[in-house]
N, C-alpha and C positions, 0 to 999 in steps of 0.2 A: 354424275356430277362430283363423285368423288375420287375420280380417276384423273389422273393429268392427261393421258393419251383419248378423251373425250371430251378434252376441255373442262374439266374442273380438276377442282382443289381437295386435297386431303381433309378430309373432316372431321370433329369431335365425334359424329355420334351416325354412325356412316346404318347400322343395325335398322334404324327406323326406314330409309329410303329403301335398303335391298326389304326389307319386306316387303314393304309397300310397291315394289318391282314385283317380287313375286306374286301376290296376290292381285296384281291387275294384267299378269301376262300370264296365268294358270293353264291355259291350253296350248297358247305358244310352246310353252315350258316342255309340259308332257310331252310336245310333239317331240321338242329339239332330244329329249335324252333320248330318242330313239336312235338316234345321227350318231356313226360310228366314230373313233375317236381319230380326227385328220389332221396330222400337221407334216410343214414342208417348214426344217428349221435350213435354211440355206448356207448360215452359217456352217452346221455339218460340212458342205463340201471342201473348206478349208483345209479339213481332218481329209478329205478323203483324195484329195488333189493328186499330192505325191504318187498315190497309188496308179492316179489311171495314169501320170508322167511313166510311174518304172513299167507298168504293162504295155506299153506301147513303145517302149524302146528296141526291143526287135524286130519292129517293121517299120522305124522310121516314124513313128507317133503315128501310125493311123489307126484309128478307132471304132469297131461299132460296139456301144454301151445298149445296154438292156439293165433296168432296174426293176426289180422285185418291190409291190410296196408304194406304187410311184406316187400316190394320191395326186396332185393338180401337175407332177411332172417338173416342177420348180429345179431339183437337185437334177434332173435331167442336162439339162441348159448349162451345169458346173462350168462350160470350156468359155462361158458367154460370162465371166465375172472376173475379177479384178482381184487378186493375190498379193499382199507385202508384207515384209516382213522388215526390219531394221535393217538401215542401210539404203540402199540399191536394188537388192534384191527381191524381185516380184515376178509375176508371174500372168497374164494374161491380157484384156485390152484394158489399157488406162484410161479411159473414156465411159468406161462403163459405170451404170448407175450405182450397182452390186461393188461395195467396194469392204474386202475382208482385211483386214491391215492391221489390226490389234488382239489379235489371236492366238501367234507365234511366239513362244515365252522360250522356248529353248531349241537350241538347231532349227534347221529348216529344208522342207522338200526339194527335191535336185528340179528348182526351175530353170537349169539350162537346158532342161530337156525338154525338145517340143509334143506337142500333139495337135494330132487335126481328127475330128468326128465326121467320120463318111457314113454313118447309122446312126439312129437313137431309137429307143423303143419303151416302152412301161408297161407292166399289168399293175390292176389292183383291185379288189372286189369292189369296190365304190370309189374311181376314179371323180375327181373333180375337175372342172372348167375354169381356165384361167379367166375368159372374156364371161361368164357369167357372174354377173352382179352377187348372185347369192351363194354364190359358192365362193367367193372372193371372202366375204362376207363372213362364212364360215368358215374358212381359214384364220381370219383376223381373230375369230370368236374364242378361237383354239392356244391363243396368244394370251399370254398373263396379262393384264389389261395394263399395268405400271410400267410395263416393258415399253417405254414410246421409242426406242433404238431399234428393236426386233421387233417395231409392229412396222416404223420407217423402211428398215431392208424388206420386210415381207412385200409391201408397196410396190420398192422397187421390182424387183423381182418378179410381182404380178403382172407389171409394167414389160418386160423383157418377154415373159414368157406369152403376152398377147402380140409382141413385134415379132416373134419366133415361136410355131407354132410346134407342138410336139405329139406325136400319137399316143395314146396312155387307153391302154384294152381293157376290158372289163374281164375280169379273168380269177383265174384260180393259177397262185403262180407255181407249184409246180410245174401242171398239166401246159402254163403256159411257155414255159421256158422249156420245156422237152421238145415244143414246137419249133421254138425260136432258135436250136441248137443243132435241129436236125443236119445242115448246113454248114460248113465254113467259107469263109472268105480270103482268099489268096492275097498275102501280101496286108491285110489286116489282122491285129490283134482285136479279139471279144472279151469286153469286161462283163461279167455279172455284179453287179453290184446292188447293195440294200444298207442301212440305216437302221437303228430302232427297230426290225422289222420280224425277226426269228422270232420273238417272243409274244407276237399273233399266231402262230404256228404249232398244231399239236405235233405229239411226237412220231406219229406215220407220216405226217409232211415232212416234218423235218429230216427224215430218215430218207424221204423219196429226191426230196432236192438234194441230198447229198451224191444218192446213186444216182441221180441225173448228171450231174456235174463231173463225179466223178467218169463216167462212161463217156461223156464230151470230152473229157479232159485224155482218155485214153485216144481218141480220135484226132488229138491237135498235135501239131507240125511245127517245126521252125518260122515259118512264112504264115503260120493260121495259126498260132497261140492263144491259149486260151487264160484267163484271170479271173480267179472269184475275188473279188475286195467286197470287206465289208468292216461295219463301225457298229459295234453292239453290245452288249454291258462285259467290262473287265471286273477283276477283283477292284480296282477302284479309280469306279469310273469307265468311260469306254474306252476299250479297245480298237485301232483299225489293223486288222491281218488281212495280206496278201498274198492265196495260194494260185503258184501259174504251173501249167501243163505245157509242152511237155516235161512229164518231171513229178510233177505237183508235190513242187516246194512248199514248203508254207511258212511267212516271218511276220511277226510283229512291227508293225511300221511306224506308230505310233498311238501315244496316250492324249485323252481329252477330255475336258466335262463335255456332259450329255448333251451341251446345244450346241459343240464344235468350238468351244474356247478352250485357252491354257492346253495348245497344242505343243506337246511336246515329240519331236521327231526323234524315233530311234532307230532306224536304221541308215548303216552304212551311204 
């Protein structure tokens, strides 16, 4: 009752009700800290847009994306949201509920370039359910409770991703994406892409997904190119870099805060 996004008002003396929450939900409680820590901020994909536009430039925007990390698969759906910036210029269906439009503070991603998603794919050791109630639920929970804008897009979005269904594997994503890589696709680029998500990761993971990637990236083609994008803490603030094979270039694409605002685009 003292949160606006649950129907109440800010309160003098808010100390007395949380306790009183806590000591009549004691076991609830205990249970929930066992619940790893899940969120799908969508706004991220804003920050990550551009990147899957320039990876998919050399085959004409076709896409299979694979996300490390995916929890309920929300940022999976990115091609399914609504992109603007100042002006004119935007980016995907205008009809959509997911609408990013006040994000873009300086330059902005090359949206004249298309894309189309012919794959989607996710692992994540505790994958969540868009169409289940409680895990919906504990998405929302994972949301700063004052935040009613980013609990509204979370909504949407849950909404999108139960009309459009997406596979999200229970996995270990090394071991997973080694699987998912064995392969290319003609006439398709493969993004890897992750969020927040290296810094779940000790340093033998971290070390293995790099030779994973890097050894797929030794195997891509002009017509089967390969892209690692990713948005994961900068000197200040996050980062998104994007390294593509053949070649494996790698640039800086853009700066952002951690929930995918105050995007700042810097590349060419």
């Amino acid at each position: 009752r003292h949160f606006p996004s649950a129907g109440g008002t800010v309160g003098d003396d808010p100390w007395s009700a949380f306790s009183e929450a806590v000591s009549t939900n004691i076991d609830a409680l205990r249970d929930a800290l066992r619940r790893p820590v899940q969120t799908n901020e969508v706004r991220r994909c804003a920050a990550l847009v551009g990147g899957f536009l320039l990876a998919g430039r050399p085959v004409g925007g076709r896409l299979r994306v694979l996300e490390l990390g995916a929890s309920a698969g929300l940022n999976l759906r990115w091609d399914r949201y609504r992109y603007e910036a100042e002006g004119d210029s935007g980016w995907g269906d205008p009809t959509s509920p997911v609408r990013l439009d006040d994000v873009f503070v300086e330059s902005t991603p090359p949206f004249h370039l298309r894309a189309e998603v012919v794959q989607r794919a996710g692992c994540d050791l505790a994958p969540l359910e868009a169409s289940s109630p409680g895990d919906s639920l504990a998405l929302a929970a994972f949301v700063w409770a004052d935040q009613t804008e980013r609990l509204r897009r979370l909504e949407a979005a849950l909404e999108m991703a139960r009309r459009y269904p997406v596979r999200v594997d229970v996995g270990n994503a090394p071991q997973w994406l080694e699987g998912q890589l064995e392969s290319e696709v003609d006439g398709v680029a493969t993004v890897v892409f992750h969020s927040f998500f290296e810094q779940y990761l000790n340093d033998v993971e971290r070390a293995r997904l790099r030779e994973i990637l890097v050894s797929a990236g030794g195997r891509a083609t002009t017509s089967a190119p390969l892209a690692h994008l990713r948005m994961e803490w900068g000197r200040d603030g996050a980062d998104v870099e994007l390294t593509t094979w053949p070649g494996g270039s790698t640039r800086l694409l853009a700066t952002a805060d951690n929930q995918g605002g105050s995007i700042r685009w810097r590349a060419s």
